[in-house]
N, C-alpha and C positions, 0 to 999 in steps of 0.2 A: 587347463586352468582358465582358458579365456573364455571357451565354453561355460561354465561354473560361473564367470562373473557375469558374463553378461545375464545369467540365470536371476543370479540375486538382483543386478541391476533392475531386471523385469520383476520383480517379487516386491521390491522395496519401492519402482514404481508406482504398481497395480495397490502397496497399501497403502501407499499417501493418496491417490485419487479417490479411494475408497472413505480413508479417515475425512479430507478436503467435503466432497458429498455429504456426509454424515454430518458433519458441522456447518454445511450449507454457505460453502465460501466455492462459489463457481468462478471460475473461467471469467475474465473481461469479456470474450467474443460471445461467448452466452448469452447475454445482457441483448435486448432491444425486440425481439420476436416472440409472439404467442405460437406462431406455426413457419411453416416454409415463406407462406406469404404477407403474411399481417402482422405489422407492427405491436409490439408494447407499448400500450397507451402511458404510462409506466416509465418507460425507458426507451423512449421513441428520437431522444436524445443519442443513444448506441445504436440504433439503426440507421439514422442519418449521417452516423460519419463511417458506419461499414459499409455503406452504399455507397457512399460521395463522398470522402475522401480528400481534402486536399493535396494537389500534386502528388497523385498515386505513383506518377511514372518516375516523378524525383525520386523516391524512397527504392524504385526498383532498378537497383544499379550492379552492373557486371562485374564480372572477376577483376577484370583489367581498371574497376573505380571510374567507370566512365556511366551518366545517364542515358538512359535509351531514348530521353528527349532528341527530337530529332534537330539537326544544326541549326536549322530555319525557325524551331516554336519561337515565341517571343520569351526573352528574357521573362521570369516571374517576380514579384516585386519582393522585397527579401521579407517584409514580415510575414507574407505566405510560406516561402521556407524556412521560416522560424515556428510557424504553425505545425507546417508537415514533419519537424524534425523534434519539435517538443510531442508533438504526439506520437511520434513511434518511441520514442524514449519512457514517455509514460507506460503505453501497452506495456515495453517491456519490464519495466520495473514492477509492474503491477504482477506479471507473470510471475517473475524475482520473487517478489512477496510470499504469492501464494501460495509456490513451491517450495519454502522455507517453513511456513506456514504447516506446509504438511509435513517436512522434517521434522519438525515439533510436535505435530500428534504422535508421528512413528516412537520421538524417541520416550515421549511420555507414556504410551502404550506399552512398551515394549520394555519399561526401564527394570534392571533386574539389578539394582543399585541397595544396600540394604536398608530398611526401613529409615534408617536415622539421619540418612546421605543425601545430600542433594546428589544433581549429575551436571556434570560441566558442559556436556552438549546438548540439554535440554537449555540453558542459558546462552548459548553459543547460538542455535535456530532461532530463540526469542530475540535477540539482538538483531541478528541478522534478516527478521522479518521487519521489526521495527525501525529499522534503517532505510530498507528497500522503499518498504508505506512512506516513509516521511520526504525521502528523495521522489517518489508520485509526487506527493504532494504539491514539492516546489513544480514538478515539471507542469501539472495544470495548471498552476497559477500564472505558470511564463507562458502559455498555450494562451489562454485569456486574455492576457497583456497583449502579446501578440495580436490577436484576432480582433479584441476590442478598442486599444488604441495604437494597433501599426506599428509597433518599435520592442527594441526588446525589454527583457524584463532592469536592466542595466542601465535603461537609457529613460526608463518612465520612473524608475525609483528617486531620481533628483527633483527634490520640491516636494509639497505637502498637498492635501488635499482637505480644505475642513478644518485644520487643523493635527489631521492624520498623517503621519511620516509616511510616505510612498513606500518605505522597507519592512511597512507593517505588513504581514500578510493578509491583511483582511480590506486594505484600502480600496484596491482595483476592483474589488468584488462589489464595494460601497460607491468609489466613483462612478465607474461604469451605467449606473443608474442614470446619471445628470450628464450623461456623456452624447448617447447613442441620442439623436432628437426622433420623436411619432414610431418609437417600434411596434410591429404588430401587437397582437394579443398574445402569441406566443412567447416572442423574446421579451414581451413584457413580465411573463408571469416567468420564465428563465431568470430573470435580469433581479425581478424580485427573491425568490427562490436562493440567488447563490449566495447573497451576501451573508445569510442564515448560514450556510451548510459551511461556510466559510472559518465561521466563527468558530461551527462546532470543532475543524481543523486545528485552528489556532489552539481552543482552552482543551482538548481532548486528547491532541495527537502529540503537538508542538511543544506545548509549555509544557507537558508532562513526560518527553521527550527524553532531556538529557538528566531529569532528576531519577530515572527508570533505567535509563541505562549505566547511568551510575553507579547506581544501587546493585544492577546485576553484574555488571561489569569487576566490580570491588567482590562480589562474594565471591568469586571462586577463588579469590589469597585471603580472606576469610577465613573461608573454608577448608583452604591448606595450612591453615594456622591451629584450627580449631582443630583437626584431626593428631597434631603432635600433641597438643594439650589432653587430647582425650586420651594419645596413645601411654603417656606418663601417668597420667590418672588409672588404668586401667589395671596397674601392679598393685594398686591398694583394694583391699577387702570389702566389697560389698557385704550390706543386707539390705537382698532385694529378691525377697520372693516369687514362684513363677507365676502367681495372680498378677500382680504390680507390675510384671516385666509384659504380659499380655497386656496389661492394660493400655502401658505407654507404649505400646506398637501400634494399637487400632485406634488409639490418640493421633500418633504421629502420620498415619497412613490415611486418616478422616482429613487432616490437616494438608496435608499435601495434594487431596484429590481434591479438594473444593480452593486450595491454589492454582490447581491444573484448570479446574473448570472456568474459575475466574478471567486466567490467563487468555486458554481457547476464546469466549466469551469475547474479552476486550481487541483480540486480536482481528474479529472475526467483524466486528462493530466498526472497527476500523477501516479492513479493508470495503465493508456495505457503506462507508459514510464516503469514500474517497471515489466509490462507481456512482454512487448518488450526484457527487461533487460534478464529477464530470458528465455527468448525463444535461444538466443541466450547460454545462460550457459548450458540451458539444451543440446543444441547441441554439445559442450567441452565436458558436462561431458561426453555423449553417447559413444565417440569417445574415449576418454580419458581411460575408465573403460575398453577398449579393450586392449588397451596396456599394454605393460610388466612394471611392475613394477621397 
């Protein structure tokens, strides 16, 4: 038996990387390389922090919970370890994502549900991709905050900026401009760049957010409602010839695969707008961690 699972475990991995590929939703660590050795001019932002890294050796910590920093390094200043530990928190959620992501082509693929049904665990993976995406999302924003003004994302939210409530998500992205004084040409065009992608976060991801999961969340008692009403329905006498009853199948099945495609699509735009997001933060922070405190 255990044999047999870990079989399928291997089957049902091999066809999410497969379906993930084919709908071109790669890998975070993918991101930043044309080859072995040359950077993505592109995403030259994920090669800089797969290279350099802050406080790589904080993050690589022993069974016994202890850092392999040695007794003697200097203490590190905490909004560094609030960098180093919002960014491994993104990675993984973004991994989270994407792996959910591909539950969700498997089980749309694969759905042997009858024409007329939705399925509860294709709603189940949409949610729980959409979750994973939205919690990235905060983590970059507090990565940012971190990197660009020193404290955490808790402690910069009190007070306004402009006019803009610091708890907006799109503030630090806006302030940050008037923040950082002579950035190169790089963190300048970074610094321009995120308050854009920021936004797209905000009205794309964010505000449409709990109204989507609402929505899916509520249909499947919906849809246990709707199947006693059809099961009662279903004692009374049709006339429904087998033209009409083909018809409304390749109706119902046209309709559900260009939901499907919709679906994949926004999911997939999603997780590209939030590697985007951070391509650019990672370039601030780079920049950033150089300067004097």
């Amino acid at each position: 038996m255990e044999n047999v699972t870990e079989k399928l475990n291997d089957v049902l991995r091999r066809q999410v990387e497969d379906l993930l590929h084919k709908s071109g939703i790669r890998q975070l660590n993918s991101y930043g390389w044309l080859n072995e050795n040359d950077a993505d001019p592109e995403f030259v932002g994920h090669a800089m922090w797969q290279v350099d890294q802050p406080l790589d050796d904080l993050l690589e910590v022993s069974v016994l919970g202890r850092s392999r920093r040695s007794a003697t390094a200097p203490v590190p200043p905490e909004w560094q370890r609030l960098v180093a530990l919002e960014g491994a928190d993104f990675s993984g959620l973004m991994q989270a994502a994407r792996m959910s992501i591909g539950l969700f082509l498997v089980q749309a693929k694969f759905l042997r549900a009858p024409p007329f049904d939705e399925d509860d665990l294709l709603d189940l993976h949409w949610l729980s991709s959409v979750l994973y995406l939205s919690t990235a999302s905060d983590r970059i924003r507090s990565l940012f905050i971190a990197a660009v003004f020193r404290k955490s994302a808790d402690s910069y939210e009190n007070g306004s900026h402009n006019g803009n409530k610091r708890t907006w998500y799109t503030t630090p992205f806006i302030e940050a401009r008037k923040t950082l004084p002579n950035p190169s040409s790089d963190l300048a065009e970074a610094l321009a760049k995120a308050p854009t992608l920021a936004t797209k976060i905000h009205c794309q991801l964010r505000t449409k957010r709990n109204e989507l999961i609402h929505e899916r969340a509520t249909a499947i008692g919906r849809r246990q409602l709707a199947l006693l009403d059809r099961r009662s329905e279903s004692a009374k006498p049709r006339n429904l010839d087998f033209a009409s009853l083909q018809k409304a199948i390749k109706e119902s099945e046209a309709r559900h695969k260009q939901k499907l495609d919709e679906t994949t699509k926004q999911l997939a735009d999603w997780h590209e707008l939030l590697v985007r997001t951070s391509n650019e933060v990672f370039i601030v922070e780079h920049y950033r961690r150089s300067q004097p405190t």
